[in-house]
LUMROPA-887110 format. One line per 4 residues: number of its first residue (from 1); their letters; for each residue x, y, z negated of C-alpha. Coordinates in Angstrom, 2 decimals, decimal comma. Last residue first. Layout:
N
NUM = a = X/Y/Z | ...
***
This chain:
250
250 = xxxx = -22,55/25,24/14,74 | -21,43/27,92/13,18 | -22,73/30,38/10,16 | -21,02/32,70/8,13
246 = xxxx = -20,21/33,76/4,54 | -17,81/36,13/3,61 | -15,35/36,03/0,31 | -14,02/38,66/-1,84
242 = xxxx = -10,42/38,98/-2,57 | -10,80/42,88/-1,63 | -8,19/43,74/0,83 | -7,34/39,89/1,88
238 = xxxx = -11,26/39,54/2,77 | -11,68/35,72/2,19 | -13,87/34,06/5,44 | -16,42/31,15/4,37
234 = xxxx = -17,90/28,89/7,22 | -21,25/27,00/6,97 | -21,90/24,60/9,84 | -19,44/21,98/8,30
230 = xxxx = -22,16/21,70/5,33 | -24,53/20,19/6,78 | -27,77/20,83/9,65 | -30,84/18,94/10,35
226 = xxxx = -33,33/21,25/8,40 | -33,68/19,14/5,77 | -29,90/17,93/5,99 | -29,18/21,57/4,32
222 = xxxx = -30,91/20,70/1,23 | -29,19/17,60/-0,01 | -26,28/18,23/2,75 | -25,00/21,18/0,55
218 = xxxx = -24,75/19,34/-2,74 | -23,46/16,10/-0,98 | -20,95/17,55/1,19 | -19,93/20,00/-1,60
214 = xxxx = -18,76/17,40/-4,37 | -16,94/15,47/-2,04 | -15,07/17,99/-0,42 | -14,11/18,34/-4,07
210 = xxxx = -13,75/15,09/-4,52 | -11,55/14,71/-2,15 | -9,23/17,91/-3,10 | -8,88/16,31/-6,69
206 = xxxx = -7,54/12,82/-4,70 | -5,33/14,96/-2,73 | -3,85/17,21/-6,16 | -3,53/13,22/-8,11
202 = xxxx = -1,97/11,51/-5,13 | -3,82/9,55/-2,91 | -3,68/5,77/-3,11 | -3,94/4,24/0,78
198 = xxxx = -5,41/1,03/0,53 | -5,89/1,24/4,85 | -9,69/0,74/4,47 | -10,50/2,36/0,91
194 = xxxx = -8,64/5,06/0,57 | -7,78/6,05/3,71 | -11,43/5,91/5,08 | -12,90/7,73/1,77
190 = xxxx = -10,09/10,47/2,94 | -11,05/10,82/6,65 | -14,71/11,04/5,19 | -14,29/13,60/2,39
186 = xxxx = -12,50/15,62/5,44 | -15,53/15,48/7,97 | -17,82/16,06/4,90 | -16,13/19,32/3,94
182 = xxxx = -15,60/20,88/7,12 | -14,07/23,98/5,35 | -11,04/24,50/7,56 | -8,83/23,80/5,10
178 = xxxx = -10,22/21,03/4,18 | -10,49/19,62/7,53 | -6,73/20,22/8,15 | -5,81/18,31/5,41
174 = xxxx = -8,12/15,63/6,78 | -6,50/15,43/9,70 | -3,77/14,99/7,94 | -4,64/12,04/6,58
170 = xxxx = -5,57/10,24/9,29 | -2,44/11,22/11,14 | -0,78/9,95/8,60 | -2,46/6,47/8,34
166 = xxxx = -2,79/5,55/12,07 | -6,56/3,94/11,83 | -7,03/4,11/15,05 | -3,92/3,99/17,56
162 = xxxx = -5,11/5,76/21,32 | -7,54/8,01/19,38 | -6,29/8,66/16,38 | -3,52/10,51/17,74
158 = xxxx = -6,30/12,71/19,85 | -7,49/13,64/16,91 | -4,50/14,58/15,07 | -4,31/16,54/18,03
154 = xxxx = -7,10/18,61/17,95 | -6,99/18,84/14,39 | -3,79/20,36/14,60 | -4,92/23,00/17,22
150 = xxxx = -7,95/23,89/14,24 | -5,46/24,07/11,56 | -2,81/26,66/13,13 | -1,50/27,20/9,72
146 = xxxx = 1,80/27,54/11,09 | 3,06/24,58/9,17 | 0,29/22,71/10,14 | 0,65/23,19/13,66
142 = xxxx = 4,50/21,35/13,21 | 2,62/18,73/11,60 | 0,07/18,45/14,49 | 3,00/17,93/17,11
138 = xxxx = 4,65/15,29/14,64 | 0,71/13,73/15,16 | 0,43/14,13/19,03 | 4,22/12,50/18,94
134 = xxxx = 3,38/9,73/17,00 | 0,16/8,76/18,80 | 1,74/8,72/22,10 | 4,55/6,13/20,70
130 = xxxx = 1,68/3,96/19,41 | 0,02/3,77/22,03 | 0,90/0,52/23,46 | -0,74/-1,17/26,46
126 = xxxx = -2,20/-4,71/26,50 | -5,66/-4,48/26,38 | -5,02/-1,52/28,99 | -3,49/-3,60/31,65
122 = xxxx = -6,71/-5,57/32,34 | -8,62/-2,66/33,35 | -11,46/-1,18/31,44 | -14,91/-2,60/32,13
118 = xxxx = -17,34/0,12/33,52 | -19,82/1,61/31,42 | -23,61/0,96/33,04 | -24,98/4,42/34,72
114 = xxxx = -23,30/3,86/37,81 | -24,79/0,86/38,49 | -28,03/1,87/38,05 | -27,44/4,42/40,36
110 = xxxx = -26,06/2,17/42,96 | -29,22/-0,47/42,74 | -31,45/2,68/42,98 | -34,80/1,73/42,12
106 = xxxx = -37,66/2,96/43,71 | -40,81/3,93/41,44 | -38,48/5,82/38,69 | -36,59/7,58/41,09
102 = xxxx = -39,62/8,76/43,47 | -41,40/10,04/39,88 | -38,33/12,10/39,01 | -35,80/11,11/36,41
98 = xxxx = -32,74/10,28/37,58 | -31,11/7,83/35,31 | -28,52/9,45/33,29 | -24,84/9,06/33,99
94 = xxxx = -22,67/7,13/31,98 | -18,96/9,04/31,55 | -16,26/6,60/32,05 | -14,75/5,87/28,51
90 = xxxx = -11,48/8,44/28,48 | -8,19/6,41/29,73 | -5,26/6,09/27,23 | -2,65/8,19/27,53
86 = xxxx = 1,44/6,96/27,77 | 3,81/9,68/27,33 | 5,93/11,96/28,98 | 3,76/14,53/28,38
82 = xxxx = 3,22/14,00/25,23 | 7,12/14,14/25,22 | 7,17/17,87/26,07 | 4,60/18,91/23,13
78 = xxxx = 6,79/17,00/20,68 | 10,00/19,23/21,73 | 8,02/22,29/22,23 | 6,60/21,65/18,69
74 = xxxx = 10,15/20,67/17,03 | 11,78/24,43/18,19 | 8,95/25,99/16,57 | 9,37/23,84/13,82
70 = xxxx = 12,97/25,09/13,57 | 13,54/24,15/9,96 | 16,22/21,69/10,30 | 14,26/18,53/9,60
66 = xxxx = 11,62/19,64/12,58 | 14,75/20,16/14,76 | 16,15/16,34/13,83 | 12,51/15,48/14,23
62 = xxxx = 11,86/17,09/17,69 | 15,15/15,64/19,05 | 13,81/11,80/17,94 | 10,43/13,08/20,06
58 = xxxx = 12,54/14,39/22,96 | 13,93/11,04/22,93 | 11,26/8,24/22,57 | 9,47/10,47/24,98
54 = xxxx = 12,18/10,02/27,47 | 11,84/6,46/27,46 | 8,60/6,20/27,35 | 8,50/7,62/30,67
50 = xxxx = 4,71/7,92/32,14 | 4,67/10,18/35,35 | 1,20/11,58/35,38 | -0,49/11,54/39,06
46 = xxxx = -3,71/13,51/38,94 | -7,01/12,61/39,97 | -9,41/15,19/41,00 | -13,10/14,17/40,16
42 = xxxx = -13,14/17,07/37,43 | -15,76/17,44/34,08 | -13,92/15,20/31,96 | -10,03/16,79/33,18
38 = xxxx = -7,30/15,85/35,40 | -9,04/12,33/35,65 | -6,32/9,71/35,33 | -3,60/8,46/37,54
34 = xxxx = -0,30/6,44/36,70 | 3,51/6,43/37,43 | 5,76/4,47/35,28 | 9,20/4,56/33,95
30 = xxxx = 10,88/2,44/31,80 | 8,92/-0,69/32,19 | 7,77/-2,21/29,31 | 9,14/-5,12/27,07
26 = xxxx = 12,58/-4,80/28,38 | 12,76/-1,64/28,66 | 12,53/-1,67/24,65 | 11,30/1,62/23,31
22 = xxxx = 12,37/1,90/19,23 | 9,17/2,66/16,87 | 10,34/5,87/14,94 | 7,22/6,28/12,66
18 = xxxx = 7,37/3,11/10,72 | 10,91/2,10/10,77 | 11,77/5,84/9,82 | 12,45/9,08/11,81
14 = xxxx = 11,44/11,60/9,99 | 8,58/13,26/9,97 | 7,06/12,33/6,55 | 10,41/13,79/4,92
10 = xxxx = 9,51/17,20/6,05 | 6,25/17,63/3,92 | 2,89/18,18/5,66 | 1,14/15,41/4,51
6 = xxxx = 1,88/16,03/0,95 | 2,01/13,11/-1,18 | 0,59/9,28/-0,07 | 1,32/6,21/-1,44
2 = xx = 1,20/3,58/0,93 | 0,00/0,00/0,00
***
C-alpha cells in the first residue's frame, strides 16, 4: 500500500521504478507512425509520429529540470514528449437515429450501423500507455506549481484516461479539484484512492476529504432538488478585503 504526502512535492517526480518505466525496442517498435481524428468534431485525420523512445527522454530531461527548480523548463519538456507519445483512440462518436417520420418507417441499414460503437482494433488491447500517462501527469505537476489548476486537471485527466486507476495522477487530480471547489468530484477521486488502490492519505489529505466530504453532501441535500450540486457554486476571495464572492457555473 502507498502512502501518500503532498502530490505536488519534487520527490514524486522523480524518476523511480514506478514512474520511470524503461522503453525496450525490443518489445515495441521504436518509432511508429499512426492516424487519429485531429479533433472530436473534425473528419481530417492527422499523421502523429509515435517515438517512445524520445518520450522516454525528454520526459527523464523534464525530471532532472523539474528537480532543479525550472518547472517551466520541465513543462516544455513534458509537453514535447506527449507529443511523442502513444494516444489512445477516443470511442467513435454514436450518432442518433434520424428522427423524421420517413426515417423511422424505412430503415437505414447504414445508419443503423453507424450508430452501433465500432470494435477497437486488435493492436489496442495490446498497447501501453503507461509512458503517455506519466508524462500528461509530470505535465500536471509542473501546472500545479503555477497554480494553473484547471490545465492540470485537464491533463490529469487525460492521464487517467489511457492507464485508469494511475495512483498519482488520481490524486492529484483531486488536489486540483479542491482547489477549484468541485467538492464532490475531489471527495470522489479520494474515496477511489482510498479504498480501491489502498492508498492511506496523510492526516492534512484525509482532513481535506472530509471536508469535500462534508460540503458535497450538505449542498447536494438541497441543491440535488433542483438537479444541480455543489461543483456549480464557485467562491472568489477579494485579496483587498479577505471577503469572499459567490457565483454560479454550470
Amino acid at each position: 500500500q502507498g502512502f501518500y504526502m503532498s502530490s505536488s512535492r519534487v520527490e514524486e517526480i522523480h524518476s523511480d521504478s514506478s514512474d520511470t518505466e524503461q522503453v525496450c525496442a525490443s518489445a515495441s517498435p521504436p518509432v511508429s507512425t499512426e492516424h487519429f481524428p485531429e479533433s472530436d468534431h473534425d473528419e481530417g485525420v492527422a499523421t502523429v509520429t509515435v517515438d517512445p523512445i524520445r518520450c522516454e527522454k525528454l520526459k527523464l530531461e523534464g525530471n532532472r529540470k523539474f528537480v532543479a527548480g525550472d518547472v517551466d523548463g520541465a513543462l516544455k519538456l513534458y509537453e514535447e514528449a506527449v507529443v511523442y507519445a502513444r494516444k489512445r483512440p477516443l470511442p467513435p462518436r454514436v450518432i442518433p437515429p434520424a428522427s423524421s417520420a420517413t426515417s423511422q418507417d424505412t430503415p437505414n441499414p447504414e445508419s443503423a450501423c453507424a450508430s452501433q460503437p465500432q470494435p477497437q482494433e486488435s493492436h489496442e488491447e495490446s498497447a501501453d500507455y503507461v509512458l503517455t500517462s506519466q508524462v500528461f501527469c509530470n505535465a500536471a505537476a509542473c501546472l500545479m506549481r503555477m497554480s494553473k489548476y484547471s490545465d492540470a486537471e485537464q491533463h490529469l485527466t487525460e492521464s487517467l484516461r489511457h492507464q485508469p486507476l494511475y495512483e498519482k495522477a488520481l490524486l492529484r487530480r483531486a488536489d486540483c479539484y479542491y482547489a477549484l471547489e468541485k467538492w464532490s468530484s475531489a471527495y470522489a477521486d479520494w474515496d477511489t484512492a482510498a479504498t480501491k488502490l489502498g492508498v492511506q492519505l496523510d492526516r492534512d489529505t484525509a482532513a481535506k476529504r472530509d471536508v469535500a466530504k462534508q460540503k458535497t453532501e450538505l449542498g447536494n441535500m438541497f441543491l440535488g432538488k433542483f438537479g444541480l450540486s455543489t461543483d456549480n457554486f464557485k467562491f472568489d476571495k477579494d485579496p483587498a478585503t479577505g471577503n469572499y464572492s459567490m457565483r454560479f457555473e454550470r
